[in-house]
N, C-alpha and C positions, 0 to 999 in steps of 0.2 A: 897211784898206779900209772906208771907208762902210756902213753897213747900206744895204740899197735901198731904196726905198722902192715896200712890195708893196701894189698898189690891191684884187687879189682872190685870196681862199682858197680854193682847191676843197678841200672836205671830204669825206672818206670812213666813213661812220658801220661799227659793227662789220661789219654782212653783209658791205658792200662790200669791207671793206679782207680780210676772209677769201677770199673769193672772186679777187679779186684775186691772194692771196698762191697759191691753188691756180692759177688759171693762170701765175702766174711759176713755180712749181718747172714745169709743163711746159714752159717757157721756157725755163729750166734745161738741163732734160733734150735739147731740141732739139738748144740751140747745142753741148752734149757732142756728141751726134753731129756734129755739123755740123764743129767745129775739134777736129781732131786731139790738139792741143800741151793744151786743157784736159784728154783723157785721159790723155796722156802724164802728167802732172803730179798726176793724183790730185784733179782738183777737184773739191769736191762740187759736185750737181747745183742742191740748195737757195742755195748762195752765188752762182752766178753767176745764177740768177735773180733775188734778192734785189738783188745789184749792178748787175746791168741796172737796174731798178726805180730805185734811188736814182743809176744817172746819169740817168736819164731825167727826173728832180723837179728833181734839179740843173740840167738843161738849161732845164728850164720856167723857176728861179727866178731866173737869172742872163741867160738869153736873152731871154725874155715875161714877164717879171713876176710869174709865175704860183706860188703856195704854194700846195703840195699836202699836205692834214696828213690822214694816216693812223689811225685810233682800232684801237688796239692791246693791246686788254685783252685781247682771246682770245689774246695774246702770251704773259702773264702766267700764265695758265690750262693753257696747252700743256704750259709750261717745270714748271709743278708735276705735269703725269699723265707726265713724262715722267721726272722725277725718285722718282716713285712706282713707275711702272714699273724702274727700275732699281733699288727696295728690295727690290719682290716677286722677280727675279729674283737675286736676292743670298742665295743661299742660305748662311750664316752658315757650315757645313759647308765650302765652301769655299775661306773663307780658310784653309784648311790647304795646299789645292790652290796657293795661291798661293806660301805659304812664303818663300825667299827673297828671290825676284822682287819681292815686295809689298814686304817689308821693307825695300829697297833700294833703293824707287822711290818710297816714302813719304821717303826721310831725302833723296832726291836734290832730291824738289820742296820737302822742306820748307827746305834747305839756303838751294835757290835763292829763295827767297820772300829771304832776308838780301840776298843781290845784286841782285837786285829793287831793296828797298827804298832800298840805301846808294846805286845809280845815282840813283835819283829824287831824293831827298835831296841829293845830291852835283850833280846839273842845278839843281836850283831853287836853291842857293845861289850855284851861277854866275850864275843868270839874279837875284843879287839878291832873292829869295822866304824865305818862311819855311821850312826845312829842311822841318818836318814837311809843307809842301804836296804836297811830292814824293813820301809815302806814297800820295797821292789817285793821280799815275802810279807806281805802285808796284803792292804786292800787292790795293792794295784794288781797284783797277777791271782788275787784268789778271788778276793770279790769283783773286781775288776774283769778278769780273765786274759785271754792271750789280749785281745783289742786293744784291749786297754793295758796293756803290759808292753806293747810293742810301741802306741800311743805316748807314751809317756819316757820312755828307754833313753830317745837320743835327749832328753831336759836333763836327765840322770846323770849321762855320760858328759854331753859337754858344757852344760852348767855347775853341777854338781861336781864335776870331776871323778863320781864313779867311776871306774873305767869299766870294771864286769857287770852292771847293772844288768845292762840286756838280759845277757847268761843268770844270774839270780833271780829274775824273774821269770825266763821262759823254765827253768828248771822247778822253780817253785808249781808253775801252774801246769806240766805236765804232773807232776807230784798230788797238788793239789785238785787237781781235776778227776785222775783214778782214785782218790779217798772221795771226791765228792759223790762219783759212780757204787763207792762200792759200800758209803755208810748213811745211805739213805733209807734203803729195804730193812736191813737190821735194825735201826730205831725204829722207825714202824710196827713194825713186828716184838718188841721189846715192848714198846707201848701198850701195844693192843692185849696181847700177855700180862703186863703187870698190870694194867688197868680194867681187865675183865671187858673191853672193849671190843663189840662187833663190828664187823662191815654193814654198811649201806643194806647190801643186797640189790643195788640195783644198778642194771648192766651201764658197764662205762661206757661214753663217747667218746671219740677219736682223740687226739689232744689236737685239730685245728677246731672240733668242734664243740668243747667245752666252753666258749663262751658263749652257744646261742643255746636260748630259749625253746625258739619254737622248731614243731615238728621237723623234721629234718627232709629236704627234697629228694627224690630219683640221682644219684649219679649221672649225666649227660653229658654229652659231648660237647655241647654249645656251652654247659656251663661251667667245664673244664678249660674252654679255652677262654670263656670270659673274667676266670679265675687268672688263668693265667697272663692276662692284658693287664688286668686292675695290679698284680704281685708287680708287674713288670714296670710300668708307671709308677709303685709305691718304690721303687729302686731308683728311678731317674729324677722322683721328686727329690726322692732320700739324698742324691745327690748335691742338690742345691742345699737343701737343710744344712747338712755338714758341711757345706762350703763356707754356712752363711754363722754354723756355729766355732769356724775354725778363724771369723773373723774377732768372736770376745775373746779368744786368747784360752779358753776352755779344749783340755785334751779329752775329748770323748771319741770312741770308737765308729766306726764308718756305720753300727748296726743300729746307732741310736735313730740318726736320722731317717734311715728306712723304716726302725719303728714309729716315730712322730710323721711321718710321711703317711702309713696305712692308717693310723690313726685319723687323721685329715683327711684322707678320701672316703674315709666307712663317714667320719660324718658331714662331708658334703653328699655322696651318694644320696645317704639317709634321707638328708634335708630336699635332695633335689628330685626323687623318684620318683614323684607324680609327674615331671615333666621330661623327664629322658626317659621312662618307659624300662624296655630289656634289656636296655645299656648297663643299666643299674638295678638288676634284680636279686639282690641280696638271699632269698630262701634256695636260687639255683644255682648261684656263683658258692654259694659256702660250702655245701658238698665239694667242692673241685677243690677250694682252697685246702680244707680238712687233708684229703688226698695227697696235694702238693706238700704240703707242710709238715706231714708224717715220713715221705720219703724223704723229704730234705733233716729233718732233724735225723733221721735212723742213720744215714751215708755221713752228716754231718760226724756227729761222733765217732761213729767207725774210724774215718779217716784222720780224727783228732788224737784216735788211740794209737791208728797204726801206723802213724807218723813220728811215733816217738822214739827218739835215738838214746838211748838210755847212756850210752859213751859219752854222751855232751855232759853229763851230770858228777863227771871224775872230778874236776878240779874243783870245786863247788859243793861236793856230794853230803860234807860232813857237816856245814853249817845248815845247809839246808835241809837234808834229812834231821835235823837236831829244830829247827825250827818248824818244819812240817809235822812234825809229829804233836810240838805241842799246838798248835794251830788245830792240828785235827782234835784233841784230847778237849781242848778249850768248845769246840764247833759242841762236840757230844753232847759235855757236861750243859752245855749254854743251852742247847734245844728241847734235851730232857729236862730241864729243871725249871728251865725259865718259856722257853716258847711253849712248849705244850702246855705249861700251866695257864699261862694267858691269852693262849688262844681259844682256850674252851674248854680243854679235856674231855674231848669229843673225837669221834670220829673224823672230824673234819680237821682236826686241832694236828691226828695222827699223817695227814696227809699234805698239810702244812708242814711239818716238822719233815719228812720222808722230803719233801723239798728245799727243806731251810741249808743243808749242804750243800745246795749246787747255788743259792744265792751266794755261799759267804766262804766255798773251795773251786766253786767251778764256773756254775754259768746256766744262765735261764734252760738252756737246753739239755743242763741235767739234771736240771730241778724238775722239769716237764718230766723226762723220763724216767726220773725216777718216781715221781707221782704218779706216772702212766703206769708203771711194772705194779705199786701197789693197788692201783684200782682194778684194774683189770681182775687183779688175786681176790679183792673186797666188795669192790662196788664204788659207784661212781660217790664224787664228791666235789660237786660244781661249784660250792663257795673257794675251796683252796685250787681249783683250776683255774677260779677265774680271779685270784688277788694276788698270787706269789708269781705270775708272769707277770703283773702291771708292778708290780713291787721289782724283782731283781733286771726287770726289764727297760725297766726306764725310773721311778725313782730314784733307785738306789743308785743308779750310772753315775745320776746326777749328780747326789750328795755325795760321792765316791771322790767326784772330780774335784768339787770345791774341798773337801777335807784333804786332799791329797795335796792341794798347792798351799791351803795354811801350812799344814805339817814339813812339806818340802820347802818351804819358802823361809 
């Protein structure tokens, strides 16, 4: 198909395209109320706003002429406090809690990142392509995500001599990102049906505050802005970190190190609380972080959706649709048969699985919310809140990274 030819851009400078994004997650939340079948299903509220939004550009660009371009750096900025907030609540102690749930959901994604990659690989020599292009629809932009797709693009381009890599991956992981959104509630729901499977019953916590234990504090202002110092610190440490991991020659995304960043301050905090006092009052900073970290992930996604230019996907459209599809068919089959079984077949096993999508099409932050949409429906489920963020959040980056330079290299 032709490019069109677009006479006018409506632009939307940072305030606007925020602003915006805050009225679509209300959009969101409406049309939940409004159609049944998006509860039934588990859909987050942030994604069908965001996807309103981008058919509605789409409509302008193909029907009026019209390009609508979104400036989405406070995108960028979200996805790190919200990455940071999942360090500070990761409290290192833990991982014991997790045991061998963890350890058997780390070997399942990292497994699957192999099948991943051999699909991609194994499309693009069909489609005539250089094998390794098919990494770009592989782990780097599904399990990976944009970060890590943009991360690794220019090795692609001017090592490799891909020339479209970029374009194949960012195409993949818009693609991949709305399958990761919209086939997490339906397996859940599938599971829980075939398997005679109940909810919890017992009311969900926030998703900053799934990983703590005890009673939960007052909301307060002192410990909203203590929140917000300690986030603000895990971004400027995260800073150094990534400096200091761009010097092994390792492509990882800017959110890793603001995760190992909040990681490192929750357990110096810890360690040090008897002696700093309210500097470091963990039962009153985590309500604020909870807070933080819920608006930042809901805007987060919205803007991940409503940034999508669906026109970019023309030249590109048939390998990638032809390799996303089985990407997604594989993700299903692989969760239903194999994760669920070995996570438990349980309840909790259901809400692992409702996230194992957004580890292995999207991104921690639709794995959260699509575990959030189903607990909220069920009831909480604190083992699979507190081991598939430590899993697609920082393990799997890891192993992502080194299995991407054997296979590219």
């Amino acid at each position: 198909m032709p490019e069109l030819d677009i006479p006018h851009v409506l632009q939307a400078d940072g305030l606007v395209t925020t602003t915006i994004a805050i009225l679509l997650f209300f959009v969101g939340r409406r049309l939940n109320q409004r159609f049944a079948w998006l509860r039934r299903y588990s859909i987050p509220e942030p994604v069908v706003g965001g996807l309103f939004c981008a058919i509605v550009v789409g409509v302008l660009y193909y029907g009026f002429g019209r390009q609508v371009q979104f400036t989405l750096d406070a995108r960028d900025v979200l996805l790190l406090y919200f990455f940071a907030a999942i360090g500070l609540n990761s409290d290192v102690r833990t991982l014991r809690q997790g045991g061998w749930p963890l350890l058997i959901l780390v070997l399942l994604a990292g497994g699957f990142i192999l099948l991943q990659n051999g699909v991609g690989m194994a499309v693009a020599s069909a489609f005539g392509m250089d094998p390794r292009a098919g990494l770009m629809t592989g782990s780097v932009s599904l399990t990976g995500g944009v970060g890590t797709t943009l991360a690794w693009a220019p090795y692609f381009t001017d090592t490799l001599g891909i020339a479209n890599a970029g374009e194949l991956g960012l195409a993949s992981n818009m693609l991949g990102l709305i399958a990761a959104c919209v086939v997490g509630g339906p397996i859940a729901g599938f599971l829980m049906q075939r398997h005679g499977i109940a909810g919890s019953g017992v009311a969900t916590l926030e998703i900053g505050t799934a990983y703590e234990q005890e009673p939960r504090a007052r909301l307060r202002y002192e410990g909203v802005l203590h929140a917000l110092f300690w986030l603000n610190m895990a971004l400027i440490v995260g800073q150094g970190i990534s400096a200091l991991i761009d010097l092994t020659g390792l492509n990882l995304p800017d959110f890793v190190g603001c995760l190992m960043a909040g990681i490192l301050i929750r357990s110096i905090g810890d360690l040090l609380r008897p002696r700093v006092g309210r500097l470091w009052n963990w039962p009153a900073i985590q309500p604020g972080v909870a807070l933080i970290s819920d608006i930042c992930l809901g805007l987060f996604l919205t803007m991940a959706l409503m940034g999508l230019q669906v026109w970019l996907l023309q030249d590109v459209l048939g390998f990638v649709a032809t390799v996303i599809t089985v990407q997604v068919l594989l993700v299903v089959l692989f969760t239903v048969f194999v994760v669920f079984r070995l996570m438990g077949r349980d309840y909790e096993a259901v809400v692992v699985c409702a996230g194992f999508g957004g580890i292995t099409l999207g991104s921690t932050a639709t794995a959260v919310a699509n575990m959030s949409a189903v607990t909220r429906q069920y009831g909480n489920a604190p083992q699979a809140m507190l081991i598939v963020p430590l899993v697609c959040g920082f393990f799997i980056d890891l192993a992502n990274a080194l299995m991407i330079g054997v296979l590219a290299g």
